[in-house]
Each structure stands twice: as C-alpha cells, then as structure tokens.
C-alpha positions as CSV (number, residue, x, y, z in Angstrom):
1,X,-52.2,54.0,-129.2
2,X,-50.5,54.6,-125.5
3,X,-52.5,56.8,-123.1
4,X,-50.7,55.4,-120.1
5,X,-46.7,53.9,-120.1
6,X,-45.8,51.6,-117.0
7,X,-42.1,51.9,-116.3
8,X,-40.6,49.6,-113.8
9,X,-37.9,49.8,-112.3
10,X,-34.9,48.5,-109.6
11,X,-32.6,51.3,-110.2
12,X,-30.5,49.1,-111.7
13,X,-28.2,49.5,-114.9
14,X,-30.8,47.7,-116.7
15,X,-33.3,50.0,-115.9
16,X,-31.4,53.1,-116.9
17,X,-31.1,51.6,-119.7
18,X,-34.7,51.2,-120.8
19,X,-35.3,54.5,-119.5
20,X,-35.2,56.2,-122.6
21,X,-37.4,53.6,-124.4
22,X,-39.9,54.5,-121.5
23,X,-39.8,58.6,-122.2
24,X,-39.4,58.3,-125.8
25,X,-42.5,56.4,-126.0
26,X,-44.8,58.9,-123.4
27,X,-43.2,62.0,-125.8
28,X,-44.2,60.7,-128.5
29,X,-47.7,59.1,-127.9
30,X,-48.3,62.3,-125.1
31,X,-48.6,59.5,-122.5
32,X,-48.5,59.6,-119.0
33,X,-45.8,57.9,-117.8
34,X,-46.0,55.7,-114.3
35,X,-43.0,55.0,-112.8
36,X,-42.9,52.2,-110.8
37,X,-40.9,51.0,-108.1
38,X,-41.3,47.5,-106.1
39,X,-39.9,47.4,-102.6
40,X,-39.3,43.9,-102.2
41,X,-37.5,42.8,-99.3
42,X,-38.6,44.6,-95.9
43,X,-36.5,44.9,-92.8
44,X,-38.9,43.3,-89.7
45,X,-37.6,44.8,-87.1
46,X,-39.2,48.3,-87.3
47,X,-42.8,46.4,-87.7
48,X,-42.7,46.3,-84.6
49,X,-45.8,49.3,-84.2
50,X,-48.0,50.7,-86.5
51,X,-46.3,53.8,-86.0
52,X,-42.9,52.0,-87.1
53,X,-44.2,50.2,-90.3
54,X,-45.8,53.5,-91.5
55,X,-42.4,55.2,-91.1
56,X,-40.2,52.8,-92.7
57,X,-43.4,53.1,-95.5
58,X,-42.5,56.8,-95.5
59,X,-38.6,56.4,-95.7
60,X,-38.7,54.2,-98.3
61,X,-41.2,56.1,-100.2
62,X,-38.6,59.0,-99.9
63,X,-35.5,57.1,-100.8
64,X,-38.2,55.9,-104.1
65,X,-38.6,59.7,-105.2
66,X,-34.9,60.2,-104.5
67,X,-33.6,57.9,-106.8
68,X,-36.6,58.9,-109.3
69,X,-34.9,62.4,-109.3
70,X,-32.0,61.3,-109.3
71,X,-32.1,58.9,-112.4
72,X,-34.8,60.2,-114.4
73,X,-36.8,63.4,-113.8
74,X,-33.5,65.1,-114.6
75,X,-33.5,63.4,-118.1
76,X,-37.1,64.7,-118.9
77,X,-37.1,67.8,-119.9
78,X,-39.9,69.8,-120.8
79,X,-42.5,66.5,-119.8
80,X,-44.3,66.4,-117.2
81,X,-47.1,64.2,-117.6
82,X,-45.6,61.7,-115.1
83,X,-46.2,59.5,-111.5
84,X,-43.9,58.4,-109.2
85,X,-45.7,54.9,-107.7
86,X,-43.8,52.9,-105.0
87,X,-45.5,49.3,-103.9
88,X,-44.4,46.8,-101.0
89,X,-43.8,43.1,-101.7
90,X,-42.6,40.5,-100.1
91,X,-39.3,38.6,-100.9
92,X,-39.6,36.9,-104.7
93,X,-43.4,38.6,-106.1
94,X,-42.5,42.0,-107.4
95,X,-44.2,40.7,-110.2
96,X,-47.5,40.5,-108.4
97,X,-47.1,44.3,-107.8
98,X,-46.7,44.9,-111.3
99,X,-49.6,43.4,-112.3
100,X,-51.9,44.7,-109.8
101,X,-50.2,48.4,-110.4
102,X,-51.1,47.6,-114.3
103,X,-54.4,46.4,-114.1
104,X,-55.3,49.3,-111.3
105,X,-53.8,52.1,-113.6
106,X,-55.3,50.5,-116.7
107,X,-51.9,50.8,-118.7
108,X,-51.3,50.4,-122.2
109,X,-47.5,49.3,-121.8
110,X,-45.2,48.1,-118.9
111,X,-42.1,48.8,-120.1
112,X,-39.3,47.2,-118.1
113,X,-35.1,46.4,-118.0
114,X,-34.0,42.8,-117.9
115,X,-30.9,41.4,-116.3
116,X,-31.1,38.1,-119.0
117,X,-30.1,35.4,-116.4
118,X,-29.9,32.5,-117.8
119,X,-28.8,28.6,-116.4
120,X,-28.6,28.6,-112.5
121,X,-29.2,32.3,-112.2
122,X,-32.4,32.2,-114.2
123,X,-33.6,29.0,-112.1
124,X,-32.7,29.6,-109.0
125,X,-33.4,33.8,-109.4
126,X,-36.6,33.3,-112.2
127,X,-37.1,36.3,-113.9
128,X,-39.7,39.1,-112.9
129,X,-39.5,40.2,-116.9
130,X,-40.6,36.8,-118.0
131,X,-43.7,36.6,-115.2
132,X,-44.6,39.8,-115.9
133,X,-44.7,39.3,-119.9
134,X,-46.6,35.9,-119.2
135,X,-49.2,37.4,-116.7
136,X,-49.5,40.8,-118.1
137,X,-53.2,42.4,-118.6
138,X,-51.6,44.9,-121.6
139,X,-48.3,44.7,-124.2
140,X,-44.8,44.4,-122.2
141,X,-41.8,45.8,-123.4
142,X,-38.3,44.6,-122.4
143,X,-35.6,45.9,-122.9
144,X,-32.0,44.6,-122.0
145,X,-28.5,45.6,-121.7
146,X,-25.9,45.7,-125.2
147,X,-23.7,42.8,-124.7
148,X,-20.6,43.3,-123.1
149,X,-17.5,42.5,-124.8
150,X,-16.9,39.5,-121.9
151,X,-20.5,38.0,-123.2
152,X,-19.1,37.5,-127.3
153,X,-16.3,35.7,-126.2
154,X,-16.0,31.9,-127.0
155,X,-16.4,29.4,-123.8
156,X,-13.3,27.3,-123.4
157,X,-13.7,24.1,-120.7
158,X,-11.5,23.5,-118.8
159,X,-7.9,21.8,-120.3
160,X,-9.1,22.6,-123.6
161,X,-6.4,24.7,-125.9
162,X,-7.7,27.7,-128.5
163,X,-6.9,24.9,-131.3
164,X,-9.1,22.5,-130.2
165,X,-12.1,24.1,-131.4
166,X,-10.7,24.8,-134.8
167,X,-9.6,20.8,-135.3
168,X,-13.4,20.1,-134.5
169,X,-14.9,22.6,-137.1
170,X,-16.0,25.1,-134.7
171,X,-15.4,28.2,-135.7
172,X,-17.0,30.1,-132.2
C-alpha cells in the first residue's frame, strides 16, 4: 500500500509526536521513509557571494541531520530504509516545498504534526497542515498533540462567576 512515507517536520513537539505514526507506518508497510525538513526563513546577510549562500546551504543542512539524529534516528532501531531531505523556502511557503518534495519523490503518504491554531493564530499564521492536505498529490496524515489539561477547561469572560454558567443551563 505505502512504498514511500513523507515525514515532515519543524522539530517541534508536534512533530515528535507524529514521529512514531511516521516509523510505525514504514515498519510495517517496509517503506522508505523521507524525512523532511523545510528551512523557511533565511538570514540575507551571508547571500552576499555564492560562496556564502552555499555555506549557510551546508550549515543548515548539517544542523538538519543533527536534529534528525538527534530526534529520530535514535528511535529507529533496526530500520534503515530512510532519507534525510532538507529544502529552502522563503518566509510563509513551506508548503510549496512539500509538495514539490512529494510529487518529486512520488510518495504514497506525507505524514505531518499540527500545532491546531485556531481564531487569530490560524488567520494570521494559516496552517501549512491544512495547505498541504488541500494541495497534496497523495493521502496526508496529521497528526496533533493530546490535549493539555489547560485546553478542557471551561472559558469564563471576563466578570463572569463559575455560577453563571450553571443558572443558564450550561453545563461546560
């Protein structure tokens, strides 16, 4: 069903967490797994010279691997059918680079973390999950964060006492 798995990833939380979804389905489909990084904001300065650009290319490329190590070659195991892919963006498209890096690889899955904005952050932010799930050339899987105890908790405005809701029938 999956010959090729796209994981992508900021190296956030969110992404550590869909990690294991990521591996889970490569082991058990004997996938290979991409793992993707977008850089997407890029310092100007070192631009300066070809020589400049291709070295801030090659550090960040490093730092990419580092963090891959770091996060999850370690939780792999035995598997080893896997790729380390790093792509430049600019500011706000890392969902371009997903795309392209999908339709290039020819990938059965992206599989990706979601920070769930919603309200301001979601309009102001947008959401690279919901672009790349709406633009996707294959299945996307995303996968988000448990709840935090903080998140269940009912909203009270501002003035309002804990009784007020109960008077009113709302049992949040």
């Amino acid at each position: 069903m999956f010959k090729k798995v796209l994981f992508c990833t900021d190296f956030s939380d969110n992404s550590h967490h869909a990690f294991p979804y990521a591996l889970n389905l490569a082991v058990t489909y004997h996938a290979r797994l991409l793992i993707l990084h977008v850089v997407v904001e890029q310092p100007y300065f070192d631009w300066s010279t070809p020589e400049g650009a291709q070295e801030l290319i090659d550090q960040q490329r490093r730092w990419v691997e580092q963090q891959a190590k770091t996060y999850y070659l370690s939780k792999m195991g035995e598997f080893e059918d896997y790729e380390i892919l790093s792509r430049e963006a600019g500011e706000g498209v890392a969902f371009h680079e997903i795309i392209q890096a999908a339709k290039e690889q020819s990938v059965d899955l992206i599989l990706m973390g979601t920070h769930g904005r919603s309200g301001l952050d979601h309009l102001i932010l947008g959401s690279t999950a919901e672009n790349v799930v709406r633009k996707s050339p294959c299945p996307v899987m995303v996968v988000r964060l448990p709840a935090r105890k903080s998140d269940d908790l009912p909203v009270r405005h501002i003035g309002e006492r804990p009784d007020d809701r109960a008077r009113a029938g709302d049992t949040r």
